[in-house]
Backbone as a chain_set.jsonl record, in Angstrom:
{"seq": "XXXXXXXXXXXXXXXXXXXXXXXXXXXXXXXXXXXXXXXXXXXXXXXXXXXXXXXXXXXXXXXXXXXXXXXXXXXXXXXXXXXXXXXXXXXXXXXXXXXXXXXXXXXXXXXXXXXXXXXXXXXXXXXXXXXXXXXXXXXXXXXXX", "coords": {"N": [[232.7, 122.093, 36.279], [229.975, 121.151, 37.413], [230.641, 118.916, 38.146], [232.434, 119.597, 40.415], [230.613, 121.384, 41.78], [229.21, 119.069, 42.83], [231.039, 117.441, 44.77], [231.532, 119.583, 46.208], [228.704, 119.592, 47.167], [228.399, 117.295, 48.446], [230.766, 117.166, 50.406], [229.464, 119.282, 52.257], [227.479, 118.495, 53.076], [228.421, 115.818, 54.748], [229.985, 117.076, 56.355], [227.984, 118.456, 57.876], [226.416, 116.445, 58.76], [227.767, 114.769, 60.293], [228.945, 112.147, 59.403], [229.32, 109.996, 56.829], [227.244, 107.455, 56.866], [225.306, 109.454, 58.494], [224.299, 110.767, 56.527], [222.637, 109.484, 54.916], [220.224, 109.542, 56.437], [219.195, 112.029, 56.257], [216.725, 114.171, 54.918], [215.336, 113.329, 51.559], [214.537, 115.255, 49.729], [216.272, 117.534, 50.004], [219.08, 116.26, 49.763], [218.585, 115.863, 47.183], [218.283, 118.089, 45.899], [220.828, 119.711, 46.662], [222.782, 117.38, 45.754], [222.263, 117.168, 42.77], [220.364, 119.223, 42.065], [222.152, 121.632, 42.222], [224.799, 120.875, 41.001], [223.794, 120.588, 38.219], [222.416, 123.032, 37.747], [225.0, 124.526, 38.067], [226.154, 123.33, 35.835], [224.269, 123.799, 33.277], [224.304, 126.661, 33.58], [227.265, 127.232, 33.246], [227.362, 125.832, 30.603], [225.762, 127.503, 28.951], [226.389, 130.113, 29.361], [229.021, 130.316, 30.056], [230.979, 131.403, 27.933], [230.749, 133.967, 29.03], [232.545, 134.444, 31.159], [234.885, 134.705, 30.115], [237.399, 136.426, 28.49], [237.509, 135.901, 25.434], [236.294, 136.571, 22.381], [233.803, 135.832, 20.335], [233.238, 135.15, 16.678], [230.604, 135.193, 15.108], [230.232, 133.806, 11.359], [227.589, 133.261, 10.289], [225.318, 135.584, 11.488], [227.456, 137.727, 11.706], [228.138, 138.689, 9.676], [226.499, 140.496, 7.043], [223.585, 139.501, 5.8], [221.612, 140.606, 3.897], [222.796, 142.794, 2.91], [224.343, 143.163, -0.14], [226.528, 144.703, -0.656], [228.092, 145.677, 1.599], [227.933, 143.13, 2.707], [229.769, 141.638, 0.701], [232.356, 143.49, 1.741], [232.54, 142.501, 4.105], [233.384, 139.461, 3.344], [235.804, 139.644, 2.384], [237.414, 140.212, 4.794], [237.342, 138.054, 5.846], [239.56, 136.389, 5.621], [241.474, 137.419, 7.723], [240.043, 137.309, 10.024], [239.872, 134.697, 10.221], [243.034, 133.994, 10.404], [243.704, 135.683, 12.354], [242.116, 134.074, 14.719], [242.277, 131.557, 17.466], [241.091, 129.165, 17.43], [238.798, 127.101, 15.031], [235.489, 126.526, 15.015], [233.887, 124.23, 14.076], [230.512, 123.788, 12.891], [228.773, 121.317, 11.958], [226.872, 120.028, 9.489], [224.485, 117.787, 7.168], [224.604, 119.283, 5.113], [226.876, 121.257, 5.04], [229.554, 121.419, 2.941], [228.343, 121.59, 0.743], [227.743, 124.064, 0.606], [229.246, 127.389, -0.714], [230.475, 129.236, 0.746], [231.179, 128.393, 3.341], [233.034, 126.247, 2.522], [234.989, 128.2, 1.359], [235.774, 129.571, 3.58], [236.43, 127.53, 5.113], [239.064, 126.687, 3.027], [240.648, 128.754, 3.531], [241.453, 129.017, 6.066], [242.595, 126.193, 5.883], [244.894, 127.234, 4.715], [245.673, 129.247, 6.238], [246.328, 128.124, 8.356], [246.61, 128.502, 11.014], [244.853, 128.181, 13.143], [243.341, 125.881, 15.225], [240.901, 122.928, 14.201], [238.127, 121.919, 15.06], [235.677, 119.692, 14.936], [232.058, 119.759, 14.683], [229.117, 117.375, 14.988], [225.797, 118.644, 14.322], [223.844, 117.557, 15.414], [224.581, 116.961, 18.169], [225.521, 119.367, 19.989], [222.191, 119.324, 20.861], [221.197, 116.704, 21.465], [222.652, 117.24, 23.857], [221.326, 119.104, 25.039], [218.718, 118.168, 25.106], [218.938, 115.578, 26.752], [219.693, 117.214, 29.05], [217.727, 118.46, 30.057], [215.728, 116.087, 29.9], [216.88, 114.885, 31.584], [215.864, 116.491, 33.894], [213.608, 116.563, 34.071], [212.943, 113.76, 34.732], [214.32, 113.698, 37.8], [212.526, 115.785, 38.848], [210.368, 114.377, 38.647], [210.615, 111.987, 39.827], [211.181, 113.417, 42.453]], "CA": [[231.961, 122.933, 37.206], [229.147, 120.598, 37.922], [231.604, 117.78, 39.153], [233.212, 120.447, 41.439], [229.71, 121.172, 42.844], [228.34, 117.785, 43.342], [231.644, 117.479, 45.571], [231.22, 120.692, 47.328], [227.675, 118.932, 47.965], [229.027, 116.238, 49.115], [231.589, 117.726, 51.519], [229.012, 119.914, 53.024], [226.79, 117.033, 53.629], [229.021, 114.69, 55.503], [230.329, 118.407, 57.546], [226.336, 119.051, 58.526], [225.455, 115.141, 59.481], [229.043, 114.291, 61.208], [229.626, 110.741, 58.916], [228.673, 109.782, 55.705], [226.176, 106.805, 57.024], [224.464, 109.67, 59.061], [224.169, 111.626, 55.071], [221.053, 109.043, 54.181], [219.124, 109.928, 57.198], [218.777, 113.755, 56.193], [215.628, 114.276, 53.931], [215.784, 113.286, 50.269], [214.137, 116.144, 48.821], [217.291, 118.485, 50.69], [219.963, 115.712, 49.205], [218.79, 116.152, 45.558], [218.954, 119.651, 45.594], [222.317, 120.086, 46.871], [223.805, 116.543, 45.252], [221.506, 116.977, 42.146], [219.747, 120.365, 41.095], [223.386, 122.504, 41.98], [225.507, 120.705, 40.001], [223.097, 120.732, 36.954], [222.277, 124.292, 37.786], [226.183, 124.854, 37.42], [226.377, 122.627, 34.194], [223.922, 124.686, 32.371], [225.424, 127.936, 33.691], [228.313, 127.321, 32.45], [226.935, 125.461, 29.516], [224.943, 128.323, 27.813], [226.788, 131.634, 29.56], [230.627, 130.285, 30.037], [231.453, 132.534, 27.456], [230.772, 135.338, 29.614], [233.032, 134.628, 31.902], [236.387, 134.8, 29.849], [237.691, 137.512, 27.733], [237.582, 135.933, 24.814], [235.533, 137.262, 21.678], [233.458, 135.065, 19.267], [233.007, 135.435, 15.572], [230.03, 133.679, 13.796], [229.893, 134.289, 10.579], [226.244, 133.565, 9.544], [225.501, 136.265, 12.53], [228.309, 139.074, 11.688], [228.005, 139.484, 7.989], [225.275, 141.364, 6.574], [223.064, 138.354, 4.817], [220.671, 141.259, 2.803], [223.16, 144.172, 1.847], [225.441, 142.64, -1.026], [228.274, 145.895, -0.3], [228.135, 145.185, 3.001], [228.599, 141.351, 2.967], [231.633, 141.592, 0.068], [233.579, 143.945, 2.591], [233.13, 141.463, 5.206], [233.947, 138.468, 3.207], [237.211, 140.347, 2.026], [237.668, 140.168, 5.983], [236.897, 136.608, 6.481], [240.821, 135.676, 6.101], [241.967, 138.375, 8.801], [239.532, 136.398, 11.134], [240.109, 133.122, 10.947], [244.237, 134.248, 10.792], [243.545, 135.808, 13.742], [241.488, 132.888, 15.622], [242.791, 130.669, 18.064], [240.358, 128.191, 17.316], [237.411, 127.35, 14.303], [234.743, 125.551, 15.567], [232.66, 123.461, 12.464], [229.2, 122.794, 13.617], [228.597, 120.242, 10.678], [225.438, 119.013, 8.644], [225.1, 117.311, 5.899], [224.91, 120.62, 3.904], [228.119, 122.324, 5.007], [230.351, 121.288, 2.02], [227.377, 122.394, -0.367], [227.379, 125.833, 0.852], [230.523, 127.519, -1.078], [230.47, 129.918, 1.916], [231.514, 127.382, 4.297], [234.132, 125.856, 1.864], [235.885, 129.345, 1.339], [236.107, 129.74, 5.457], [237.613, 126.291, 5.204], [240.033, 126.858, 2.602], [241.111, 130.052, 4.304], [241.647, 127.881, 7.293], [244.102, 125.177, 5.754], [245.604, 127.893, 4.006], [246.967, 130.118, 6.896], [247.047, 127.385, 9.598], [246.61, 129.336, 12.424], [243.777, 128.197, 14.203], [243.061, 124.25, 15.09], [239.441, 123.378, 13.411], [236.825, 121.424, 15.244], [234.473, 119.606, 13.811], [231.368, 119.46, 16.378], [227.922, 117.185, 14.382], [224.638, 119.787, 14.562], [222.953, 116.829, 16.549], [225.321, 116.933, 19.249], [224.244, 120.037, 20.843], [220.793, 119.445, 20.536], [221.203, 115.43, 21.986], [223.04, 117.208, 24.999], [220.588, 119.885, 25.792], [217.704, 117.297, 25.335], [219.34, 114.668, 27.814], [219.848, 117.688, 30.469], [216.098, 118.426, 30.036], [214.947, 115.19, 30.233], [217.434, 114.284, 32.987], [215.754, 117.201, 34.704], [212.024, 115.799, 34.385], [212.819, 112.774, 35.38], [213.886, 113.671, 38.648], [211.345, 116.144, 39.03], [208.963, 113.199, 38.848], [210.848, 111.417, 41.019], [211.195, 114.097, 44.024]], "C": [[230.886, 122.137, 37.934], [229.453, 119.721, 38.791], [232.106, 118.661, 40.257], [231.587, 120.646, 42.305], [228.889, 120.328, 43.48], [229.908, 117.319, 44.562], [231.572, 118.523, 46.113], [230.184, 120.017, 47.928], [227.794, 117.803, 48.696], [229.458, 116.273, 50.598], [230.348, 118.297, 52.205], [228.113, 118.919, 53.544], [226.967, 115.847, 54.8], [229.146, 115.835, 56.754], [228.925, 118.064, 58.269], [226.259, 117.644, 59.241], [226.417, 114.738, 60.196], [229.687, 112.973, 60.363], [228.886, 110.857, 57.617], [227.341, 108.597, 55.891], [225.057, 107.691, 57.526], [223.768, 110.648, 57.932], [222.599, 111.191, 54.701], [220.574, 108.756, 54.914], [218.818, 111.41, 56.898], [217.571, 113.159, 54.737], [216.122, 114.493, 52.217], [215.562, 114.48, 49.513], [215.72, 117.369, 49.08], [218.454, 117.642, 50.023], [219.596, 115.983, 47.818], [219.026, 116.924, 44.9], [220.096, 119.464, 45.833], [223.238, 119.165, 45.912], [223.291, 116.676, 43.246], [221.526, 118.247, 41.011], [221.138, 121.273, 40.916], [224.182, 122.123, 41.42], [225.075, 121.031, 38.537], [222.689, 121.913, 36.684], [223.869, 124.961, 36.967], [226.581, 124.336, 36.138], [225.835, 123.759, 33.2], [223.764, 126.044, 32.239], [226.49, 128.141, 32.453], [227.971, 127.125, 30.987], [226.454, 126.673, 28.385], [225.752, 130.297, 28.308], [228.679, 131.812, 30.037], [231.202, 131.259, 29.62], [231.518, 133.898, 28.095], [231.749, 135.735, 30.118], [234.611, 134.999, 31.698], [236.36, 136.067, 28.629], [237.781, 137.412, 26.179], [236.461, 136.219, 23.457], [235.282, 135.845, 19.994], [232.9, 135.858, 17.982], [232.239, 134.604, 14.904], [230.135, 134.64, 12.839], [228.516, 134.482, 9.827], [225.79, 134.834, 10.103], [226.087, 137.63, 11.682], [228.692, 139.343, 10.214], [226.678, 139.208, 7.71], [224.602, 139.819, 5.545], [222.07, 139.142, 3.554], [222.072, 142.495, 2.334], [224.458, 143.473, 1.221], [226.564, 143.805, -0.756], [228.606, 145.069, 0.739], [228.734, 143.766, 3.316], [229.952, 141.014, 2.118], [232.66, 142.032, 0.873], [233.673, 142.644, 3.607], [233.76, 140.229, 4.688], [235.372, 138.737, 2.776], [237.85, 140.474, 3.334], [237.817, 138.752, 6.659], [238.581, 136.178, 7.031], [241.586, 136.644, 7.502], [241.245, 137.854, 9.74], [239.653, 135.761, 11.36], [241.871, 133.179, 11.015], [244.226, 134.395, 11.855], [242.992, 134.988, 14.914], [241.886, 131.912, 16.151], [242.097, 128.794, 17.732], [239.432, 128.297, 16.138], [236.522, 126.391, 15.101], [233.849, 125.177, 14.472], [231.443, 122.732, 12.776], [228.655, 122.474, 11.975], [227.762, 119.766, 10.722], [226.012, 118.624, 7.425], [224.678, 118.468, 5.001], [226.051, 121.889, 3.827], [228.917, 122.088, 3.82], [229.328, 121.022, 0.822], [227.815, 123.629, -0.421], [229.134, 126.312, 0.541], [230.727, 128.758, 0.212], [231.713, 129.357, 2.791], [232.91, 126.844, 3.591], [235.261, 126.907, 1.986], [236.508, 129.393, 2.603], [236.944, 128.26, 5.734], [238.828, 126.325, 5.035], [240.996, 128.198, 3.308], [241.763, 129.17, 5.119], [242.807, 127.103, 7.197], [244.96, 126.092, 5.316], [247.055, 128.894, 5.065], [247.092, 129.247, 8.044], [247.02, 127.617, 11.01], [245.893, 128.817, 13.429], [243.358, 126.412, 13.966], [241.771, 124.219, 15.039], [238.699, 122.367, 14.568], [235.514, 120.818, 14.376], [233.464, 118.865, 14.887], [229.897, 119.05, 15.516], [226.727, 118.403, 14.991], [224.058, 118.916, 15.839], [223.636, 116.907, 18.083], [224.931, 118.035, 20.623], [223.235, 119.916, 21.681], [220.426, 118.226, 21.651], [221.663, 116.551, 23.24], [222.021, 118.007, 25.747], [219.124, 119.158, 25.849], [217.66, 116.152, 26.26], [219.187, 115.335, 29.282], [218.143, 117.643, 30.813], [215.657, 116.76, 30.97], [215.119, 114.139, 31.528], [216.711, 115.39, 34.481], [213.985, 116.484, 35.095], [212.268, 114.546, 34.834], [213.358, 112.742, 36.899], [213.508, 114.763, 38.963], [210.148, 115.486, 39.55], [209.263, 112.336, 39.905], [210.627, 111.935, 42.568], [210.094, 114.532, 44.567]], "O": [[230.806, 122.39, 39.136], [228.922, 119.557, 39.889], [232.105, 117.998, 41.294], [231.431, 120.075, 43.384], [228.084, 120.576, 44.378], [229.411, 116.609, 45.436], [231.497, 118.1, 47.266], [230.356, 119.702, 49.105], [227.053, 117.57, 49.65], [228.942, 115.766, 51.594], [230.078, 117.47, 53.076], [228.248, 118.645, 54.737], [226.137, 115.226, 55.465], [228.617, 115.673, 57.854], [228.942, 117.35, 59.272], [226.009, 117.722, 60.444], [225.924, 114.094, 61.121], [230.868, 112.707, 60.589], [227.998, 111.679, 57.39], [226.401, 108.759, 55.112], [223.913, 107.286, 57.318], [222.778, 111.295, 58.274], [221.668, 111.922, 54.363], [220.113, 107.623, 54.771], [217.928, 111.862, 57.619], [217.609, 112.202, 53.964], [216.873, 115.336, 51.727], [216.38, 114.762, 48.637], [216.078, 117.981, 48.074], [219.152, 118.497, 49.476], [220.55, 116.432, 47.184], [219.616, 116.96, 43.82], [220.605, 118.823, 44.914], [224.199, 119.657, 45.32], [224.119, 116.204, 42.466], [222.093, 118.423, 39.933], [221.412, 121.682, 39.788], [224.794, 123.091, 40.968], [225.817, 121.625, 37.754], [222.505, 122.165, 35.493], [223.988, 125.558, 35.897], [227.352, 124.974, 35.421], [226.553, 124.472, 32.498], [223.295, 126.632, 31.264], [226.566, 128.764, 31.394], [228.2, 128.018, 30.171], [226.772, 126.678, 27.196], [225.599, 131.34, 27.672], [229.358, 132.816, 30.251], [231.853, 132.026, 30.33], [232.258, 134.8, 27.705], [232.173, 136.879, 29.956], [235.394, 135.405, 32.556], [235.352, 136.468, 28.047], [238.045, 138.42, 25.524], [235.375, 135.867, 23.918], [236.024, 135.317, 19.165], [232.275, 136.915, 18.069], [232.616, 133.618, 14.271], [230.153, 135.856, 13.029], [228.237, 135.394, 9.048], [225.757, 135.623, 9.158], [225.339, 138.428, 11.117], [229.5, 140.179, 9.808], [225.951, 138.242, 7.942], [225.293, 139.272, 4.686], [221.781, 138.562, 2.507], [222.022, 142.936, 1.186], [225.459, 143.239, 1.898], [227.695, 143.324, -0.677], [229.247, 144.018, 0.746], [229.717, 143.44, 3.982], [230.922, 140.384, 2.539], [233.718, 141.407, 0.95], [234.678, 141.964, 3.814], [234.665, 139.77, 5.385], [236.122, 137.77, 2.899], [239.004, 140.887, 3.217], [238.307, 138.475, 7.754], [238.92, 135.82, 8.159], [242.376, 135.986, 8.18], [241.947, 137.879, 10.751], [239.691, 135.498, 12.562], [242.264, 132.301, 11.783], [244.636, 133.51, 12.606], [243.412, 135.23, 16.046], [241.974, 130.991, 15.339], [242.61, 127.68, 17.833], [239.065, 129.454, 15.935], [237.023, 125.512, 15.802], [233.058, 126.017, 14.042], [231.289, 121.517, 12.901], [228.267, 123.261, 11.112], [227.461, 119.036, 11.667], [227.078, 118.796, 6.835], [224.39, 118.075, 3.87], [226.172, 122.884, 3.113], [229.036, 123.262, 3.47], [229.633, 120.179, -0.022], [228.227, 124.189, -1.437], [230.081, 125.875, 1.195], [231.952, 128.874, 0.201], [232.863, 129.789, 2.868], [233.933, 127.082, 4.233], [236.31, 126.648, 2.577], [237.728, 129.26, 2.702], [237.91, 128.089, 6.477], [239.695, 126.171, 5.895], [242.221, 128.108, 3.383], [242.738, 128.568, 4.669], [243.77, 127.127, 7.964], [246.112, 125.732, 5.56], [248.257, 129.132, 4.953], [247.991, 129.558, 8.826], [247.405, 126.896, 11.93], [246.267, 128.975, 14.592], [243.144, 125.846, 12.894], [241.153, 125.126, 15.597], [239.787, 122.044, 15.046], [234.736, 121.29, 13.548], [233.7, 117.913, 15.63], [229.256, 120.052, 15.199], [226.91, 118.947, 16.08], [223.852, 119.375, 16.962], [222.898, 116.893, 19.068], [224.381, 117.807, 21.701], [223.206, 120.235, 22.869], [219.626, 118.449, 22.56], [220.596, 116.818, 23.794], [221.782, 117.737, 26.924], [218.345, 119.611, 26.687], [216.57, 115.697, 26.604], [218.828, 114.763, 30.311], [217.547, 116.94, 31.629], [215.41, 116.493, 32.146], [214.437, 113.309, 32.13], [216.934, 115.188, 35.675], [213.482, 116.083, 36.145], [211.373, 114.266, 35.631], [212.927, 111.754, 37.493], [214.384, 115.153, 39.735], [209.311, 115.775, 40.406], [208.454, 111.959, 40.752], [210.16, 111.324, 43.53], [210.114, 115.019, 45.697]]}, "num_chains": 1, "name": "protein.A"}
């Protein structure tokens, strides 16, 4: 999405000035937006609200079972395998305390067990590194413009 709008910015750029040499005579602050802030705008669109846009339906589990009412959380874990059967995908956001937590193990074993769904395994830092790069890619040109 972001690559698609840093070429839209592009294209419209060269359209408006007639050539691409006559592109870096138009005012920088007007090129960074368009080649710059709208792509990164569309990155972290997509990035944090993608999900919106498709029909498909996520299941966390820390989230969607009850963590205080012991009834409550047995029915759901008696549910766990009917979810991840059903799941096109797991996604394993991994620390070093996931294969402590017998939680996490169970939702595993489930997992190899019925096959269904291809696993992911995505480090915690990963995230965290990407949404701290956009940031800091954003202050820096901030400071620049």
């Amino acid at each position: 999405s972001s690559f698609l709008a840093c070429i839209l910015g592009m294209i419209f750029w060269v359209l408006r000035a007639g050539s691409l040499s006559a592109v870096a005579q138009e005012p920088q602050s007007l090129l960074s937006g368009s080649l710059y802030w709208w792509p990164m705008l569309a990155f972290v669109m997509t990035f944090f609200c993608g999900h919106l846009l498709s029909n498909k339906l996520f299941w966390f589990d820390r989230l969607c079972i009850d963590q205080e009412n012991l009834l409550r959380r047995c029915q759901a874990l008696k549910a766990v395998p009917a979810f991840v059967a059903h799941s096109e995908r797991m996604i394993i956001l991994l620390d070093e305390t996931y294969f402590s937590r017998l939680w996490c193990i169970y939702e595993l074993a489930v997992h190899s067990k019925t096959g269904s769904a291809t696993a992911e395994l995505i480090p915690m830092w990963m995230p965290l590194w990407t949404i701290f790069f956009i940031s800091l890619s954003l202050m820096a040109c901030a400071l620049v413009a």
